[in-house]
N, C-alpha and C positions, 0 to 999 in steps of 0.2 A: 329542605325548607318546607315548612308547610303552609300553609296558606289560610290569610287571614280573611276571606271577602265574605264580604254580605250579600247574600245574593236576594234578600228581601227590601231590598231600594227601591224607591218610587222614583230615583230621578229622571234625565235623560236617558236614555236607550244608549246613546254612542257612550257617552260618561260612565253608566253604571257594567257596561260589558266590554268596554274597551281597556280602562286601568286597574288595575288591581294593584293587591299587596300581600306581599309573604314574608313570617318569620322565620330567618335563622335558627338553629337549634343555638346560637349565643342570644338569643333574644332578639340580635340587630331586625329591622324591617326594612322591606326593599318592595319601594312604589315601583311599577312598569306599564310602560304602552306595549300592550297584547300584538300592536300592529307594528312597534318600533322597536326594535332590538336594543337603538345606539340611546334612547330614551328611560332613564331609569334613577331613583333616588336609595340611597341607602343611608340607613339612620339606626342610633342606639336609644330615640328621643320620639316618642307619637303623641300624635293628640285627636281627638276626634271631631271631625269637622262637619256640621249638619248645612242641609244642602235646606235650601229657600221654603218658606212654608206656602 
């Protein structure tokens, strides 16, 4: 998988280094907690979601 994150975020500190996300070589993407193993979303479906101005 490789990895899709931004590492140019302004938002929260714990938020912007804590979850990330990686694609599949099938495209799928798979959200995860860095700190939580049993924590994790996997999807064929993204969208981009902007954090508070």
């Amino acid at each position: 998988m490789s990895s899709a994150n931004n590492t140019s975020s302004d938002g929260p500190p714990a938020i912007d280094t804590r979850f990330r996300a990686r694609e599949s070589d099938d495209g799928r993407v798979e959200i995860f907690d860095s700190e939580n193993d049993d924590a994790w979303i996997r999807s064929d479906y993204t969208l981009e979601v902007a954090g508070p101005n």
